[in-house]
N, C-alpha and C positions, 0 to 999 in steps of 0.2 A: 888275563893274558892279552897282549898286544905286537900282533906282526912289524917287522922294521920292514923298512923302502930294500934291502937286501936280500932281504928273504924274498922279496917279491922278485927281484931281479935276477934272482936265483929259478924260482918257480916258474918265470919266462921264459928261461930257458933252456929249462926241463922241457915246455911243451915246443919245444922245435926241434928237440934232441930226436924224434921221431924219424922227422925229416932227413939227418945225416948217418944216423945208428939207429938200424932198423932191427937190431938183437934187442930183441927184450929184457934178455940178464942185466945187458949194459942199464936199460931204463930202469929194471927194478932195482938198481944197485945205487946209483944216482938216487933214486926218489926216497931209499931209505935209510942211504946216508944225510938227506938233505931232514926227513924227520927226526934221525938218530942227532944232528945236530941243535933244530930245536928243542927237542926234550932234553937235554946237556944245558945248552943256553937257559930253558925254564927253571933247570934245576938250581945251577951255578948263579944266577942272577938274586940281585939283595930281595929280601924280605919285606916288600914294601908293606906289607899289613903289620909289622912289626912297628911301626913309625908311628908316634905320638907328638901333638902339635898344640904350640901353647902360643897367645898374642901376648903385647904388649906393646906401649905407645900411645900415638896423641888421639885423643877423643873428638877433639875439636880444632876447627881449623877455617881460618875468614876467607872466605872465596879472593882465589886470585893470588895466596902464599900454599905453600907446602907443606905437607904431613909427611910424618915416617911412623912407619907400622914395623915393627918387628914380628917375625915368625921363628919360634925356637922346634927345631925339629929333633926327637928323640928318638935314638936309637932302643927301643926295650928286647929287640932280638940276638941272636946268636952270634950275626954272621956281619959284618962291614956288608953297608949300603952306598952303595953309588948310583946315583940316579940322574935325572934332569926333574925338577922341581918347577910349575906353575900356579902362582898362587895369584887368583883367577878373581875380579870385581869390574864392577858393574865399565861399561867404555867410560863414562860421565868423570869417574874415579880419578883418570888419569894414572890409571897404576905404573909403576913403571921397575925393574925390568920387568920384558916378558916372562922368559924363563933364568932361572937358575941353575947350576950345577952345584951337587951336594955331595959330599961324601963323608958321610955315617959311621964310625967305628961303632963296635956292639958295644953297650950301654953307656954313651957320649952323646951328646948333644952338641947340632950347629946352630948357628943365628942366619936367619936372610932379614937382608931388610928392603921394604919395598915403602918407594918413594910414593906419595900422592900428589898431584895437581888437579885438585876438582874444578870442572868446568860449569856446574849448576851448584846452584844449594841444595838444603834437605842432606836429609840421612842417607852416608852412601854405607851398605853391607858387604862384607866379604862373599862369594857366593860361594866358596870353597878352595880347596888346593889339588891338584893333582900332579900325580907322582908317575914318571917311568923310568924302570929299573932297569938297561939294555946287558945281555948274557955276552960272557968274552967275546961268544961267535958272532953276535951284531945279528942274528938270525930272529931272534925272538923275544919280547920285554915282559916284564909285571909290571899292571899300571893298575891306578888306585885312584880314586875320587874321593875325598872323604869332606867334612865341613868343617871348618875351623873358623865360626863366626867373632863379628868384630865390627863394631859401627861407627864412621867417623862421619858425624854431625856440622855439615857445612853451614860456615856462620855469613849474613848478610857480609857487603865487601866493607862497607863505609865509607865509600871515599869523599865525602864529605867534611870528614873529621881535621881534614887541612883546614878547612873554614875557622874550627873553633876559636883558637885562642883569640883572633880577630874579634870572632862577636862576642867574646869573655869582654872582651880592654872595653869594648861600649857598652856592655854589662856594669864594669867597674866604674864607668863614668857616670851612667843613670843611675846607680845605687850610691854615689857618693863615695865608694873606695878610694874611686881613683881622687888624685889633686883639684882636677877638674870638674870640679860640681856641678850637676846641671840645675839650673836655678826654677824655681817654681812650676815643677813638675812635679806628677805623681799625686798621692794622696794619702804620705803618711809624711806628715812633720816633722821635720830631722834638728835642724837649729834655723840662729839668728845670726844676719849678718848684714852691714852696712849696704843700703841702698845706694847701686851704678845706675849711670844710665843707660837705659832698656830693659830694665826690671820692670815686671808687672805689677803694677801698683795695688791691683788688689791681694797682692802679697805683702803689702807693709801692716807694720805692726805699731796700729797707733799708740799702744798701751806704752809697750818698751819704747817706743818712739820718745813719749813725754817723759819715761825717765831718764832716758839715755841723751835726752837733747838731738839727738841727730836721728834721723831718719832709718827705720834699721825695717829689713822683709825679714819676712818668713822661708824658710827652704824646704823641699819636702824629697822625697823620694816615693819610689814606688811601693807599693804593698808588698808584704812578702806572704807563703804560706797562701797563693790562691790556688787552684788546681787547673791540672789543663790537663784533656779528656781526648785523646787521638784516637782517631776512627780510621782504621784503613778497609774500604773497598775492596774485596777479593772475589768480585761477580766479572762477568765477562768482560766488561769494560776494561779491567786491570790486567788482560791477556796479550792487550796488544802491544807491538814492540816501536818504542821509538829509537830510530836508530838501529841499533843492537842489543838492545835491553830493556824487557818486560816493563809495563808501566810498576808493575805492581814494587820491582827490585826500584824503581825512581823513588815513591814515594816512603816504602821503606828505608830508604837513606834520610831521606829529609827527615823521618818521624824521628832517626837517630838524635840526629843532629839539633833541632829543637828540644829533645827527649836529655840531652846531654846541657843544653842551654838554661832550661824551664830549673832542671833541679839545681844546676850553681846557682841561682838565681831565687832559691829557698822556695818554692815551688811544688805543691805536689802531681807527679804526671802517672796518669792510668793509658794504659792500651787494648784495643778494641778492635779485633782483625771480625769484618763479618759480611756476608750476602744473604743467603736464607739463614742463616745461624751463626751461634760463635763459632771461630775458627782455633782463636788464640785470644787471650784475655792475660793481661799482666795488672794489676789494682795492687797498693799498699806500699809498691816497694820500696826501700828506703833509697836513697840518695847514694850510697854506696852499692848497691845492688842490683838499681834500676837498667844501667846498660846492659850489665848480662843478662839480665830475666826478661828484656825486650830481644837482644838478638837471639838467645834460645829459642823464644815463642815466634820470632818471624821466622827461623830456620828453615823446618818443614811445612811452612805457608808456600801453595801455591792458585792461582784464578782457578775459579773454577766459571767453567763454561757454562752458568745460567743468570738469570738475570739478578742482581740485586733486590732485596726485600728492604723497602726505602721505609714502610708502617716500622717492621719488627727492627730495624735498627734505633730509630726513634722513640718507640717502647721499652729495649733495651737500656737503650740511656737514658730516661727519663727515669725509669725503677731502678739504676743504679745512681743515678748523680742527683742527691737532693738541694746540694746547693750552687748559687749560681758559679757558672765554672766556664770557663773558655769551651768548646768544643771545636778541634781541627777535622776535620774530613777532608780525607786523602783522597779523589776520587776521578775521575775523569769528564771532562767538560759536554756530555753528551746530549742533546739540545733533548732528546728521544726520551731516556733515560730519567733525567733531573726535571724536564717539564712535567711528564707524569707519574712520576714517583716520588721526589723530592720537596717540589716547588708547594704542593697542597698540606705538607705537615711543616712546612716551614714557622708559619705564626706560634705554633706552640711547641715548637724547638727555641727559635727565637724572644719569647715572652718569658724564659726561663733560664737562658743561657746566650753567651753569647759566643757566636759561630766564623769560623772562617770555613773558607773551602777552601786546598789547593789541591790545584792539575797543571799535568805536565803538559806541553804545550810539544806539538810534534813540528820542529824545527824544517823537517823537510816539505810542511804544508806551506814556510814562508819562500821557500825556492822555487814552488811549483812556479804559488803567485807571480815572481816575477818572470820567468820563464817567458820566452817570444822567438823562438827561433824557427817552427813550424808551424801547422796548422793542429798538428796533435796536443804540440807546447801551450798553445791557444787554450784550445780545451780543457787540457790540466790547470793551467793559470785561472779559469773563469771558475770550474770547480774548489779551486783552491781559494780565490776569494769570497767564495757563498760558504763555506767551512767557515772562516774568520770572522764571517759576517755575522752566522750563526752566532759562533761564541761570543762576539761583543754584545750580540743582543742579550743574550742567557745570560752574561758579565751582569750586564746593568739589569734581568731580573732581580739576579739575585742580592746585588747591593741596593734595589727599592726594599726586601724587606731588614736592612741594616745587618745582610752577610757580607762579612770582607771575604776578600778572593784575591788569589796569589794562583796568578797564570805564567809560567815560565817554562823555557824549553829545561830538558835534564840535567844539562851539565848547573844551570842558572835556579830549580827550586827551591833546593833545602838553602844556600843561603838567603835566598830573596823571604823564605817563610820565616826563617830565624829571625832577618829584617821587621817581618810585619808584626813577628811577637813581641822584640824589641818597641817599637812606634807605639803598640798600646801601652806597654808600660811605659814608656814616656809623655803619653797621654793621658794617664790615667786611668784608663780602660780596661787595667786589670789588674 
C-alpha cells in the first residue's frame, strides 16, 4: 500500500479541523469518512500483483549510440489495471522515460519501451520495475516492486574506426594489391620486374638478368601469417583521465584499430588485458570473429587501482607465445612504474619477441609547458617540462634496448600505432 500527496493534504487538514470545529462528531466523521475513503480506493484500485513482466531487445550496444529494451506487461488478473509504471536501471544506463502510464485490461498485455544512452561501458542490469496502482479517489495506491532482469552489455566506442580504410589503401600498397607496388620491401618474394632508377640494386636478379638481356630486380612484400600479441595495462596507471577519457578506453581503441589492421593484413592477433592477473584473454580467433570477441572481452574491463605485476605479465607471455611475435603494450609512460618493473625483464622479452610500447601522451602536460601568464603559470610550466623530460629520457631507455614506442596524445594513438605497424612491415620487421 502506498499513500498519495492528497491523502496527505487531506490529513493536514483534519489536524486543524480542531482548531475551527471543536464537536468531536464533526472530527470523528471526517476522520472516518477520510478512512472509509481509503479502504474504497485500496479496494477499487488495479491488482498490481496480478502483473507479469517479460524483456525483450538489444543486448549489446557501442558506447555513445542507443539501445531499446522492451517491457511486455501482463495483465493475469481479474480486474483492468491502471497504473504509473517505472522501470528503474542503473543513472549510467541513461534509461529514459522516467515513468510510464499503463493501462492493463485483464488478460492483455502492453509493451513500454525504454530508450538507453549508456554513458560508461561494462554491463548495465535492470535493477527492477515498479508499479503504482492510484484508487478512483486519488486517496490511496498499490505499489509493487518486483525484478525483471535484463543486461545490456556496453561495447568499447571505436572511434577510431574512421581511420581504417586509409591504413587499409597503405595496406594494399605494401602488400602489392594495390597498382602501386612498393618495390624491394618486405621479405617474401613476390615477382620480377624491369630495373628504374632508384631501385636497390641488391634487388637485381642477376640470373634472369642474363636471360632476359636487361636488367630486371626482385620485389617482395611483407610476410603474412605473423602474430601480433596486445597487451593492455589495466593497473592504476590506466585509471587516469586524459581529457575526458580513461587511459585505459584510449588505448582500447587503438588495440581495435591495429586489431582490425593486423588481421586484413593476414596476421594472427591475440589479446591480453592484465596487472596482477588475467582480466580478459581473447587467443585463436579467426579473422571474421576477432573484432567482436576483442570488444566483448574489453566490455566489462575496468583499471583497477594497484600496481601492475610487470614479472607475471612477462611470464604470461613468454608461456603462451612460443614463437617470435610482435608484442604491443598498451601502457602508460611512468618513469616510476616502467624503470622498476619493466625496464629489468626487458632483455628476455626482447631476446625472444619483438616489442613496442604505446602511451597516450596527456595533451594538456604540452599547454601547461607553454603557459607564462603568472607566477603560478610558471610553476605549472617548469612542472610540466620535467614531466616531458622524464618521458624523453624513459623514450630513449626504452629504444636502447630495440623497443619501438608510439607516444601520442588520444585523439592522435591508434592511428599513429597502425602507422608504426605498418613501417615494420614495410621494413621487414615483421
Amino acid at each position: 500500500m502506498a499513500l498519495t500527496g492528497r491523502l496527505g493534504l487531506l490529513a493536514g487538514l483534519g489536524a486543524l479541523l480542531p482548531l475551527v470545529l471543536p464537536s468531536w462528531w464533526t472530527l470523528l466523521a471526517f476522520w472516518g469518512a477520510l478512512l472509509a475513503g481509503v479502504a474504497a480506493d485500496l479496494a477499487l484500485a488495479g491488482n498490481v500483483r496480478a502483473l507479469a513482466y517479460h524483456r525483450s531487445g538489444d543486448t549489446n550496444v557501442r558506447l555513445g549510440e542507443r539501445a531499446a529494451v522492451t517491457l511486455t506487461v501482463e495483465n493475469r488478473g481479474r480486474r483492468r489495471v491502471k497504473a504509473v509504471l517505472r522501470d528503474v536501471w542503473p543513472p549510467s544506463a541513461g534509461a529514459s522515460p522516467r515513468t510510464t502510464r499503463i493501462d492493463v485490461p485483464a488478460g492483455e498485455a502492453r509493451r513500454v519501451e525504454t530508450a538507453l544512452a549508456p554513458t560508461r561501458r561494462g554491463d548495465r542490469e535492470a535493477v527492477g520495475v515498479v508499479v503504482r496502482s492510484v484508487g478512483p479517489l486519488g486517496l490511496a495506491a498499490r505499489q509493487l516492486s518486483r525484478p525483471a532482469p535484463w543486461r545490456v552489455r556496453v561495447l568499447p566506442a571505436f572511434p577510431s574506426r574512421r581511420h581504417l580504410s586509409g591504413k587499409l589503401a597503405k595496406l594494399r600498397e605494401l602488400t602489392g594489391a594495390h597498382v602501386a607496388l612498393i618495390r624491394g620491401q618486405g621479405t617474401e618474394f613476390d615477382s620480377l620486374r624491369e630495373y628504374v632508377d632508384g631501385d636497390d640494386v641488391r634487388s637485381i636478379d642477376w640470373r634472369a638478368t642474363a636471360r632476359r638481356r636487361d636488367v630486371v630486380v626482385r620485389t617482395w612484400r611483407p610476410e603474412r601469417d605473423r602474430r601480433i600479441y596486445l597487451v593492455l595495462d589495466t593497473g592504476r596507471t590506466s585509471a587516469g583521465r586524459v581529457g575526458d577519457i580513461p587511459r585505459l578506453d584510449c588505448s582500447m581503441d587503438a588495440a581495435l584499430l591495429l586489431g582490425a589492421l593486423a588481421s586484413r593484413a593476414g596476421d594472427r592477433v591475440d589479446l591480453l588485458a592484465y596487472d596482477r592477473r588475467v582480466r580478459a584473454r581473447v587467443e585463436g580467433a579467426s579473422r571474421t570473429d576477432l573484432l567482436p570477441s576483442m570488444v566483448q572481452a574489453m566490455a566489462p574491463l575496468e583499471p583497477e587501482l594497484i600496481e601492475s605485476d610487470a614479472a607475471g605479465m612477462v611470464s604470461a607471455l613468454l608461456s603462451r607465445v612460443r614463437q617470435r611475435c610482435l608484442v604491443v603494450l598498451l601502457t602508460e609512460l611512468n618513469p616510476a612504474a616502467i624503470e622498476e618493473g619493466l625496464l629489468p625483464l626487458l632483455p628476455q622479452l626482447t631476446a625472444r619477441h619483438l616489442v613496442m610500447v604505446a602511451a597516450v601522451a596527456d595533451p594538456r602536460v604540452g599547454e601547461m609547458a607553454g603557459a607564462r601568464g603568472d607566477l603560478a603559470a610558471v610553476y605549472d610550466a617548469a612542472a610540466a617540462e620535467r614531466a616531458r623530460a622524464d618521458r624523453r629520457r624513459l623514450t630513449a631507455e626504452l629504444r636502447s634496448f630495440g623497443v619501438e614506442v608510439v607516444d601520442a596524445p588520444p585523439d592522435e594513438i591508434a592511428p599513429a600505432l597502425a602507422d608504426a605497424y605498418l613501417a615494420l612491415k614495410a621494413a621487414g620487421r615483421l
